[in-house]
MIDOSE-1310 file (N, C-alpha, C; in nm, 2 decimals, decimal comma, always signed):
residues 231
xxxx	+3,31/-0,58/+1,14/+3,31/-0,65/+1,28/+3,17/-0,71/+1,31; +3,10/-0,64/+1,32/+2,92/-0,65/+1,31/+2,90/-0,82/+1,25; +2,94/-0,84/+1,12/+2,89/-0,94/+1,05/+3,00/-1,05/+1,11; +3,11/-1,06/+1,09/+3,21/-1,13/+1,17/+3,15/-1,20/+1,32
xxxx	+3,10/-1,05/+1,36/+3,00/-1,10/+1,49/+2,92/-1,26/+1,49; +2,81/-1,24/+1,35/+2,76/-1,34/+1,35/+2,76/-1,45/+1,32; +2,73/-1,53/+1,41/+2,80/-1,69/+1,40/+2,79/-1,76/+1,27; +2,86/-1,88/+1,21/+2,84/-1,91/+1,07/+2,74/-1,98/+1,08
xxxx	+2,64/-2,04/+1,19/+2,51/-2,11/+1,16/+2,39/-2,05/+1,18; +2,44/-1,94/+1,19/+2,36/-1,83/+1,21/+2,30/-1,75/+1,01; +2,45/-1,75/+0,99/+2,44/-1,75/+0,84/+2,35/-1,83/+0,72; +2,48/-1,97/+0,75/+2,41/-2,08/+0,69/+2,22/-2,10/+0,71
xxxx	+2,20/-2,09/+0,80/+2,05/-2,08/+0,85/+2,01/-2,02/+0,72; +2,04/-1,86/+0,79/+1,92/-1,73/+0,68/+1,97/-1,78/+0,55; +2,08/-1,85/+0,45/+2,08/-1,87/+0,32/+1,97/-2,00/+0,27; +1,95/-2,12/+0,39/+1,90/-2,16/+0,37/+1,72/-2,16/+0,36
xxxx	+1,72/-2,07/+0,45/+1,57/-2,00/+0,51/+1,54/-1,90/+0,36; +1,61/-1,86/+0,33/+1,58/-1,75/+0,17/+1,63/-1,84/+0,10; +1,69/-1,98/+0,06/+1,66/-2,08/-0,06/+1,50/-2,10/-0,05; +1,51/-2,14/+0,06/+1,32/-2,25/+0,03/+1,21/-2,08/+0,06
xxxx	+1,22/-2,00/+0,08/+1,15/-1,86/+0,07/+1,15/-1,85/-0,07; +1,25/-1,86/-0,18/+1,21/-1,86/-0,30/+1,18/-1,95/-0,38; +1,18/-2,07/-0,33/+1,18/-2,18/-0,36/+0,99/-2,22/-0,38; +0,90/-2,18/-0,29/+0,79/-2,12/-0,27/+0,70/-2,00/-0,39
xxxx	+0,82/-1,96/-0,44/+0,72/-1,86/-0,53/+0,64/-1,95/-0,65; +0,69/-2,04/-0,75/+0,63/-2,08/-0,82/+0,47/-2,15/-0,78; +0,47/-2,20/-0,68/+0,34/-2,20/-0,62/+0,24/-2,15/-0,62; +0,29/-1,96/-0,63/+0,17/-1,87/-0,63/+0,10/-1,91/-0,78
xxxx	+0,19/-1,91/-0,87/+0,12/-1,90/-1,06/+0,03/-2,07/-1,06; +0,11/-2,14/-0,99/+0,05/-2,24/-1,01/-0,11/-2,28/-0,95; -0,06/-2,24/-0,81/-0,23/-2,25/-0,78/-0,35/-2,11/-0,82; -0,28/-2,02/-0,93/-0,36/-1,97/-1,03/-0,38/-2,01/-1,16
xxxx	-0,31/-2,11/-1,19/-0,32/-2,21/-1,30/-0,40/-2,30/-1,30; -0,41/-2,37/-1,19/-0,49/-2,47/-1,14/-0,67/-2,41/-1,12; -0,67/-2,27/-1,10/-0,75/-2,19/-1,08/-0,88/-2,19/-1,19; -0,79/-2,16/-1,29/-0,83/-2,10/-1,38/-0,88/-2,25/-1,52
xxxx	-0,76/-2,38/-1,45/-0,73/-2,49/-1,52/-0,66/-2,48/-1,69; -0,54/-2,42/-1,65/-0,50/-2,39/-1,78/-0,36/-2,50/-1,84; -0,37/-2,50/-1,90/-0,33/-2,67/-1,97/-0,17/-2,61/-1,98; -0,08/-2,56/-1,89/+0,05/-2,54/-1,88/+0,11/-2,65/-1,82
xxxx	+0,26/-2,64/-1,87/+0,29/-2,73/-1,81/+0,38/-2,70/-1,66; +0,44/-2,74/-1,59/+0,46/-2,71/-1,46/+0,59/-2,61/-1,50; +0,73/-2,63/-1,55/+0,84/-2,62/-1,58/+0,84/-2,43/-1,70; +0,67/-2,42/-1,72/+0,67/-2,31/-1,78/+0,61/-2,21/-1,63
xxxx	+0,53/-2,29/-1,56/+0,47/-2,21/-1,49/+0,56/-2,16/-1,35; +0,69/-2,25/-1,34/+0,75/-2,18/-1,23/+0,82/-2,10/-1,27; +0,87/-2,09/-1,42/+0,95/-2,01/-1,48/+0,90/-1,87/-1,45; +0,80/-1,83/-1,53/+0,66/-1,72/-1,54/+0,67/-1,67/-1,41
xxxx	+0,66/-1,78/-1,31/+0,66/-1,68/-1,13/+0,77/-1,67/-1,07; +0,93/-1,77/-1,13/+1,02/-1,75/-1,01/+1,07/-1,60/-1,07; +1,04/-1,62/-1,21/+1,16/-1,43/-1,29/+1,02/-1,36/-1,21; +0,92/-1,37/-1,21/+0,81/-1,25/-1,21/+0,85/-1,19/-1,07
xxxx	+0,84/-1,31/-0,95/+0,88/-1,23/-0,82/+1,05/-1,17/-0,79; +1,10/-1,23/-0,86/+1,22/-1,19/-0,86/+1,24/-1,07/-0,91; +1,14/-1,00/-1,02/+1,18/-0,86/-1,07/+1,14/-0,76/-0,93; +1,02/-0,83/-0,93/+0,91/-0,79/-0,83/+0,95/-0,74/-0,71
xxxx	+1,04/-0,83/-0,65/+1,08/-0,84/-0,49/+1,18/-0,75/-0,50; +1,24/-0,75/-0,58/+1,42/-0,69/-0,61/+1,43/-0,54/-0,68; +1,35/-0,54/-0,80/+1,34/-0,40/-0,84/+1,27/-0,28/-0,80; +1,12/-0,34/-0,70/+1,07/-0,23/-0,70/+0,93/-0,22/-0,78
xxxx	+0,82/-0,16/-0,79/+0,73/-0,11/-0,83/+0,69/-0,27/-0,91; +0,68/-0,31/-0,76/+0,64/-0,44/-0,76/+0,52/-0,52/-0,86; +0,38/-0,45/-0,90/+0,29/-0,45/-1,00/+0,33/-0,50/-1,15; +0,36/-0,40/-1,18/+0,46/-0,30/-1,29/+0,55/-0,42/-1,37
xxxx	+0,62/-0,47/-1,29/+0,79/-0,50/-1,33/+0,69/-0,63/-1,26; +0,62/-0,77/-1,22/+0,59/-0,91/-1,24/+0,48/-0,90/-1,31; +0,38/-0,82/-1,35/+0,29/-0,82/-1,41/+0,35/-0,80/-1,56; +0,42/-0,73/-1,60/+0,50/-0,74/-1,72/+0,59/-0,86/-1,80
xxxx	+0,70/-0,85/-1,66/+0,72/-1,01/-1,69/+0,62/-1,15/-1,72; +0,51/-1,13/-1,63/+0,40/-1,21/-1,66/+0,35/-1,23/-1,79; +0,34/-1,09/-1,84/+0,25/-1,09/-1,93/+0,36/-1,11/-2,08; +0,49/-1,08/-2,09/+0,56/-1,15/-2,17/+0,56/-1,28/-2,22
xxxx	+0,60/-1,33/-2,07/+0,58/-1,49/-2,09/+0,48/-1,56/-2,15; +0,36/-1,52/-2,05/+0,24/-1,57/-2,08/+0,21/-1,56/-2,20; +0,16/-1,42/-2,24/+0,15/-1,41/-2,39/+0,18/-1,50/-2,51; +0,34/-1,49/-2,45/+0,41/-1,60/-2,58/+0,35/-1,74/-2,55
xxxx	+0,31/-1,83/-2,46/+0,26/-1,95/-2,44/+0,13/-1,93/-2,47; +0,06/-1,83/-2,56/-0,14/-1,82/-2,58/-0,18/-1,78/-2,51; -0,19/-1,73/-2,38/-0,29/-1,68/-2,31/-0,34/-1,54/-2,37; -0,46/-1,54/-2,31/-0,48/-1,36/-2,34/-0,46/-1,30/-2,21
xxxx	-0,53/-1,14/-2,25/-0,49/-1,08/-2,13/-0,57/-1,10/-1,97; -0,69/-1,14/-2,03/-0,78/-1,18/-1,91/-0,76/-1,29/-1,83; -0,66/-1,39/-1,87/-0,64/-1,52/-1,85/-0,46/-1,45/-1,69; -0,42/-1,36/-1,81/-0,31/-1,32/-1,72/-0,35/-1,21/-1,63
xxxx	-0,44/-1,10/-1,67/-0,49/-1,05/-1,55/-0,56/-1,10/-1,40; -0,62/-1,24/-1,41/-0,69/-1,29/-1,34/-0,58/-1,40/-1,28; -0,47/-1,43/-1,31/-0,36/-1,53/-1,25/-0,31/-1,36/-1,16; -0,26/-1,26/-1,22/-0,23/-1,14/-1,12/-0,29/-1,11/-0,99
xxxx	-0,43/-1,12/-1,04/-0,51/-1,05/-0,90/-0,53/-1,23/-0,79; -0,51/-1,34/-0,86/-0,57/-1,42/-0,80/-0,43/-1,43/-0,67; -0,27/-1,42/-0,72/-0,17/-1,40/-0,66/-0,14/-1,32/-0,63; -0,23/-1,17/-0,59/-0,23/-1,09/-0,50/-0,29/-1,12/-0,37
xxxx	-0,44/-1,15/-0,38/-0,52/-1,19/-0,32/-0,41/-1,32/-0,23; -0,39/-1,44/-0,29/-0,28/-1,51/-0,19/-0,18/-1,44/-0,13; -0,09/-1,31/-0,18/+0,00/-1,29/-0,11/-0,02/-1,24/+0,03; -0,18/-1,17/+0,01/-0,21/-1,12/+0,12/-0,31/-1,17/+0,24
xxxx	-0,35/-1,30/+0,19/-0,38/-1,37/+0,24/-0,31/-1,42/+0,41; -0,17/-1,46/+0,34/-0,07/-1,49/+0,45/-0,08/-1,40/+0,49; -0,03/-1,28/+0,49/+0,02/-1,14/+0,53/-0,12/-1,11/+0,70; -0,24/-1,10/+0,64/-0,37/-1,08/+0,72/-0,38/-1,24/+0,84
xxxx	-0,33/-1,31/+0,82/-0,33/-1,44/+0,91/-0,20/-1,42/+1,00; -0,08/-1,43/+0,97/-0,01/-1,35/+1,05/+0,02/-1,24/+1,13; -0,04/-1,15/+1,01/-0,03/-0,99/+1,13/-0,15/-1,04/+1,24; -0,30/-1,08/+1,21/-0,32/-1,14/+1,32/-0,31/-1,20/+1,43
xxxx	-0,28/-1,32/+1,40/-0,16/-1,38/+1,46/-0,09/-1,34/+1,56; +0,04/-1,24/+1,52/+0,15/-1,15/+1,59/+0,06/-1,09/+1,70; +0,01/-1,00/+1,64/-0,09/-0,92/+1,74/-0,17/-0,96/+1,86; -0,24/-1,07/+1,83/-0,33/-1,12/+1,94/-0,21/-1,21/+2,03
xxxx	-0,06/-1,21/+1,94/+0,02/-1,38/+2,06/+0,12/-1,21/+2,13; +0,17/-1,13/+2,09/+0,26/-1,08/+2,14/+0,21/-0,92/+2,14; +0,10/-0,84/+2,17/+0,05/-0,69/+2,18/+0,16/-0,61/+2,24; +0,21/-0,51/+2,17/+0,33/-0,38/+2,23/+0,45/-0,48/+2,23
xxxx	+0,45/-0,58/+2,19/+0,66/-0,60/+2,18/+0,70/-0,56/+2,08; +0,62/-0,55/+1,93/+0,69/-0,45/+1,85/+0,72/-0,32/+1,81; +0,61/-0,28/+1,87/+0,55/-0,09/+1,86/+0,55/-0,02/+1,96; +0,63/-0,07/+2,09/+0,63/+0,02/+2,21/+0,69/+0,13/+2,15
xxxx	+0,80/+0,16/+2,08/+0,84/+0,30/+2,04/+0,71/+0,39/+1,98; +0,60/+0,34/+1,96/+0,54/+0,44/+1,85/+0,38/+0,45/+1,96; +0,46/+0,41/+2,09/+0,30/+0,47/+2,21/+0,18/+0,42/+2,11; +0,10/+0,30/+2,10/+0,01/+0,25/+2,06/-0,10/+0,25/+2,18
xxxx	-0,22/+0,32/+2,19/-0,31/+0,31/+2,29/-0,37/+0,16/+2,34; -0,36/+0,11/+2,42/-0,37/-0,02/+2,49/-0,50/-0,10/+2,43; -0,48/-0,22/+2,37/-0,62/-0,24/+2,29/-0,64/-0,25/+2,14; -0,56/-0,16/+2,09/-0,53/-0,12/+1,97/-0,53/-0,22/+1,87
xxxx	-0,36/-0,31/+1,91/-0,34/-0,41/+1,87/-0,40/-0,55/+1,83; -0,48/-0,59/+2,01/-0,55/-0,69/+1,97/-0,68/-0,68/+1,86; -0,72/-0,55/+1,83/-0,84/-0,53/+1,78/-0,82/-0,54/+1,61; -0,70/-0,47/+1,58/-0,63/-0,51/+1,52/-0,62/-0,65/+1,39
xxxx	-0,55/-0,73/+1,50/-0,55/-0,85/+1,53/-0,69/-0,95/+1,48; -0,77/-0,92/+1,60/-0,90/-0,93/+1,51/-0,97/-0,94/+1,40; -0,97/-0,81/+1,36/-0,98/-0,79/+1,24/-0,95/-0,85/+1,09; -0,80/-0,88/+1,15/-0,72/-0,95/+1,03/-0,79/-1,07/+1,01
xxxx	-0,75/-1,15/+1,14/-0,86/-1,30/+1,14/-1,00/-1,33/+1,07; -1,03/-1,19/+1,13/-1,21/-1,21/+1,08/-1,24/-1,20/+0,93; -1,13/-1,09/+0,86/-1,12/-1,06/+0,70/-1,08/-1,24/+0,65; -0,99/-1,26/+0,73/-0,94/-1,45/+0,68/-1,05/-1,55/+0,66
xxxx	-1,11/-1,54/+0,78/-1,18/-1,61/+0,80/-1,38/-1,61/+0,71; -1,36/-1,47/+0,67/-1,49/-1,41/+0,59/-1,45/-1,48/+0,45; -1,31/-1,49/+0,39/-1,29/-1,49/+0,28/-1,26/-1,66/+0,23; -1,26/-1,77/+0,40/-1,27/-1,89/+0,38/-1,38/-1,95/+0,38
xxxx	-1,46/-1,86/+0,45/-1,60/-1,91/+0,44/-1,69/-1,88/+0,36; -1,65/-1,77/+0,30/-1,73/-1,74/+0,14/-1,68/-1,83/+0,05; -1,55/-1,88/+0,03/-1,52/-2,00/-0,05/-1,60/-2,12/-0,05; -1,62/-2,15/+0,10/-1,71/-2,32/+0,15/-1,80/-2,28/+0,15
xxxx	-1,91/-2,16/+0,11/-2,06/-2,15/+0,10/-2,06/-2,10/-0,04; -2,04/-2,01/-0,09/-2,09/-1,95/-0,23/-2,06/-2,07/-0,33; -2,13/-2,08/-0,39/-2,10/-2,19/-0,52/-2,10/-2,11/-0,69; -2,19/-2,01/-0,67/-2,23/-1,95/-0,83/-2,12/-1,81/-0,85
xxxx	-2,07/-1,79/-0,92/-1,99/-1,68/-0,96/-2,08/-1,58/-0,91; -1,93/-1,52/-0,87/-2,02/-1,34/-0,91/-1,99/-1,26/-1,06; -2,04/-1,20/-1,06/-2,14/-1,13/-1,21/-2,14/-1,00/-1,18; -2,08/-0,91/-1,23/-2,08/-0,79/-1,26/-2,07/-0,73/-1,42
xxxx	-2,20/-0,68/-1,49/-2,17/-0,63/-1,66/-2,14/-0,79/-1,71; -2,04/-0,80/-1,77/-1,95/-0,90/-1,82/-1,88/-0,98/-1,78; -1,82/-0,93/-1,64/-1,74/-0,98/-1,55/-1,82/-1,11/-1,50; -1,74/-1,26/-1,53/-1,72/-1,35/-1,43/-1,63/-1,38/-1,34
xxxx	-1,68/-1,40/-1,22/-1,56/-1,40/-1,09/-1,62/-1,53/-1,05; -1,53/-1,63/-1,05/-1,58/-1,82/-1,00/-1,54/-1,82/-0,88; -1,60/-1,84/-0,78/-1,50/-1,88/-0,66/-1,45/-1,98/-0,62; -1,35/-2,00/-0,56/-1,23/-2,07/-0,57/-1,32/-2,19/-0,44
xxxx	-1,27/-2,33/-0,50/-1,30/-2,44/-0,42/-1,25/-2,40/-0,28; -1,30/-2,47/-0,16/-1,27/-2,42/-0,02/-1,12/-2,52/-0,06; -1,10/-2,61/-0,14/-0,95/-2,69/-0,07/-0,81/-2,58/-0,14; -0,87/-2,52/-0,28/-0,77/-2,44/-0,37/-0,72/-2,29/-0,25
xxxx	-0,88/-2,21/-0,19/-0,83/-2,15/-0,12/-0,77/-2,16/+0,06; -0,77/-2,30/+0,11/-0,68/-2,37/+0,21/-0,55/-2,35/+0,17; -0,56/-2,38/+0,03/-0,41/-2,39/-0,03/-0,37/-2,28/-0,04; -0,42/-2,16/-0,13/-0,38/-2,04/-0,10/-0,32/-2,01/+0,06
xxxx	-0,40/-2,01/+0,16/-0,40/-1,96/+0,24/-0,20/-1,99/+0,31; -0,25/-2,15/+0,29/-0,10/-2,17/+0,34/+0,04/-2,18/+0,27; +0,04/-2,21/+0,14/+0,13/-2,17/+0,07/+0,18/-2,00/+0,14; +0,08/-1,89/+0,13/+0,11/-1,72/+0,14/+0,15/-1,73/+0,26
xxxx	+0,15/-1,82/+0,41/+0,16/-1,80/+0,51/+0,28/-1,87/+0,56; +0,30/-1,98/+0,45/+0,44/-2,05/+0,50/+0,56/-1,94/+0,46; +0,51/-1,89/+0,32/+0,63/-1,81/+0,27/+0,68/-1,67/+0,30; +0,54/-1,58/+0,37/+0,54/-1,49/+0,46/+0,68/-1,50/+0,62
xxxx	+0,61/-1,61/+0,63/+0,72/-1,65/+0,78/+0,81/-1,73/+0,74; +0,87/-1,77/+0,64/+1,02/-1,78/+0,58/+1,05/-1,67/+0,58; +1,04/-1,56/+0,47/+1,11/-1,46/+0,47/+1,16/-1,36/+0,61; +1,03/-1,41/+0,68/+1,06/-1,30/+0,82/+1,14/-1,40/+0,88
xxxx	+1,17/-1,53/+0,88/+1,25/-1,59/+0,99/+1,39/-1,58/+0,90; +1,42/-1,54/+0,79/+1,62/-1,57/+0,76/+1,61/-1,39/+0,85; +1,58/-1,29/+0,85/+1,62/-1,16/+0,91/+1,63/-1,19/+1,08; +1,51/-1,26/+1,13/+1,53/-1,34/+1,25/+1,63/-1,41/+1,29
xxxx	+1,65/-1,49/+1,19/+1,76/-1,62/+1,20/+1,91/-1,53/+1,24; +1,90/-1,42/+1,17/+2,02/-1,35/+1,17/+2,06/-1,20/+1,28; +1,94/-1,20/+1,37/+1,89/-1,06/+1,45/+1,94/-1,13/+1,59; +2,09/-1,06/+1,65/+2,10/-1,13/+1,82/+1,99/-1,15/+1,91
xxxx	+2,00/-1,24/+1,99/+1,87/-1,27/+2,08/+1,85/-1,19/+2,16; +1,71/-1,13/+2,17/+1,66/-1,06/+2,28/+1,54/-1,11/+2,36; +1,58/-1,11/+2,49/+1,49/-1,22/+2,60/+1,37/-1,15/+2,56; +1,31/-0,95/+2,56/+1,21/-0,94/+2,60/+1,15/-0,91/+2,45
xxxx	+1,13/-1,01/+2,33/+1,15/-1,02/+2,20/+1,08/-1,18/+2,15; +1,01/-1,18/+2,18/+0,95/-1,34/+2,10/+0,94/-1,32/+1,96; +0,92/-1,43/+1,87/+0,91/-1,47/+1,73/+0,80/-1,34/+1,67; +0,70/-1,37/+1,73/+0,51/-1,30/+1,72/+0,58/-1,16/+1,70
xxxx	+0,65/-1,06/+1,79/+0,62/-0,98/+1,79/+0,74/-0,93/+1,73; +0,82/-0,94/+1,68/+0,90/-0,97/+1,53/+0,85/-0,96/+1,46; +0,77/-1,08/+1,41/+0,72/-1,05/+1,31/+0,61/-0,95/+1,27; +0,53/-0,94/+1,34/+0,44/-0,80/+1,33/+0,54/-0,67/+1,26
xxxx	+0,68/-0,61/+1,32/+0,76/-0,56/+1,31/+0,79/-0,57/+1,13; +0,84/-0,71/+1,13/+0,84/-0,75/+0,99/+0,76/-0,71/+0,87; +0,65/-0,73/+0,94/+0,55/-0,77/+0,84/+0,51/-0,57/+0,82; +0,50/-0,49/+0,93/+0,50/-0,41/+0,89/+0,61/-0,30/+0,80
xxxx	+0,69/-0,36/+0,83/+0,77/-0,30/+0,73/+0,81/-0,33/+0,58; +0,77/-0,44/+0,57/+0,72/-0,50/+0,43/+0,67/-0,42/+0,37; +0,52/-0,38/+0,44/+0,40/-0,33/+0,36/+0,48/-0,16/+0,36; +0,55/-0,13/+0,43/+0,60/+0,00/+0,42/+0,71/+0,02/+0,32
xxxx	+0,79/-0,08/+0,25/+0,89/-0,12/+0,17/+0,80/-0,17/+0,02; +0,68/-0,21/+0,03/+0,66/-0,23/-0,11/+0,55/-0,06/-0,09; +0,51/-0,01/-0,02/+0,47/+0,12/-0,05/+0,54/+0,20/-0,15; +0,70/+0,18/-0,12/+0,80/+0,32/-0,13/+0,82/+0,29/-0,28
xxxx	+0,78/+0,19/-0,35/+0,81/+0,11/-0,45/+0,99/+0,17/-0,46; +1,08/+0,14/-0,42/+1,19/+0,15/-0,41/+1,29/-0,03/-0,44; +1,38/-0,03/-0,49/+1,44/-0,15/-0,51/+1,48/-0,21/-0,38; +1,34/-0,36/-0,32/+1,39/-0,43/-0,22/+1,35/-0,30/-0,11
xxxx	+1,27/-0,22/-0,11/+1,24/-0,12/+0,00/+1,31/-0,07/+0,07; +1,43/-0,05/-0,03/+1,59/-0,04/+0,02/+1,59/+0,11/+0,12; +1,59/+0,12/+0,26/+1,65/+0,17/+0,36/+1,52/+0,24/+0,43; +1,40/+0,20/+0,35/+1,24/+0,23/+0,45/+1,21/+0,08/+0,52
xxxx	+1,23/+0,01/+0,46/+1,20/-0,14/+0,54/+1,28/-0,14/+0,65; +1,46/-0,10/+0,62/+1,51/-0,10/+0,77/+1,49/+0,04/+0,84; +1,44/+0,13/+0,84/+1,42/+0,22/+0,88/+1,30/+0,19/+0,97; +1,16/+0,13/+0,93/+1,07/+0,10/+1,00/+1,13/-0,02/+1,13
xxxx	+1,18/-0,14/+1,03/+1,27/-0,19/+1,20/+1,34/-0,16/+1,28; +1,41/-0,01/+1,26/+1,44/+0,02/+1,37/+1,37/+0,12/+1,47; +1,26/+0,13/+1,41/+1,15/+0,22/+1,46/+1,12/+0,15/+1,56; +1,02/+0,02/+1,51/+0,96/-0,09/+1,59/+0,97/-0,18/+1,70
xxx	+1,11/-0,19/+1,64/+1,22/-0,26/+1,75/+1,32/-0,17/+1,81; +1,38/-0,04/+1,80/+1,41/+0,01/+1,87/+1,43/+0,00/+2,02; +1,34/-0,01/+2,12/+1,37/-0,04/+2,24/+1,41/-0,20/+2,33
């Protein structure tokens, strides 16, 4: 009855809202390909990231199970391991890119509409908030000023052009707020409930669902939304 409930453009919406959400993944390998400038061609590189996030998002122990798939693929097309290790961490670094721009975001546009159940001391949030921005904004501006690697032992670390990490930034931030808007698309309207403070909700139970490393963060993700949103 519940689903029946929901209207069919309501539906239609969230299928289309989670086509172009994964539609978005190949992007991540590529602007680590671009990164690193590795002579692939486009048709291997979305391959590499649509199966990687796909094991990734769906099975669980999310690391583990795309970094493997990664390193399959890759492998077999020449790379070594440092070439694949460094496309991993560079597509971490973007996923959470988004993730820290948004929670800030949420926090400073909508404070206590997601977490009144969990009594947050007044302040909390925006500081929060803050925070996130300021880590965003530390990690754009070290791109547009540093020019020389960093150097640790052996280790070369290049830093990424200010336009590659723009690009990061927004590619992780469009695809972040797809995913949270098909759950939206499909959640009845609540007047005292804006977008912002949804998604904070969202976003927190994400990071609480890839914690559990459980398949799809199957029943801690909705558990946390109904913590959040609860009232």
């Amino acid at each position: 009855r519940a689903l029946r409930g929901i209207p069919g453009w309501r539906l239609a919406l969230g299928l289309v809202l989670t086509a172009a959400s994964y539609g978005l993944l190949p992007g991540y390998d590529a602007l680590a390909c671009r990164y690193l400038a590795l002579p692939l061609g486009y048709s291997q590189i979305a391959l590499a990231s649509f199966v990687g996030y796909a094991f990734s998002h769906n099975v669980g122990a999310s690391f583990l199970g795309g970094g493997a798939v990664r390193y399959r693929l890759y492998s077999s097309w020449g790379l070594g391991a440092a070439d694949i290790a460094t496309i991993v961490a560079f597509n971490g670094i973007t996923f959470w890119l988004g993730f820290l721009l948004l929670t800030g975001a949420a926090f400073l546009l909508e404070p206590g509409a997601a977490f009144a159940a969990t009594a947050w001391p007044a302040g909390v949030e925006p500081a929060l908030g803050a925070l996130c921005i300021v880590l965003v904004l530390g990690y754009v501006g070290w791109s547009a000023v540093r020019r020389t690697p960093l150097r640790w032992r052996s280790i070369e670390l290049r830093v990424p052009p200010l336009g590659l990490t723009l690009a990061q930034l927004a590619l992780s931030t469009l695809d972040w707020a797809l995913a949270a808007s098909v759950l939206w698309a499909l959640l009845p309207a609540a007047p005292t409930l804006g977008f912002p403070g949804f998604l904070a909700a969202f976003l927190a139970a994400q990071v609480a669902g890839l914690a559990s490393h459980l398949p799809g963060g199957l029943g801690v993700f909705e558990g946390v939304i109904l913590v959040t949103l609860g009232p």
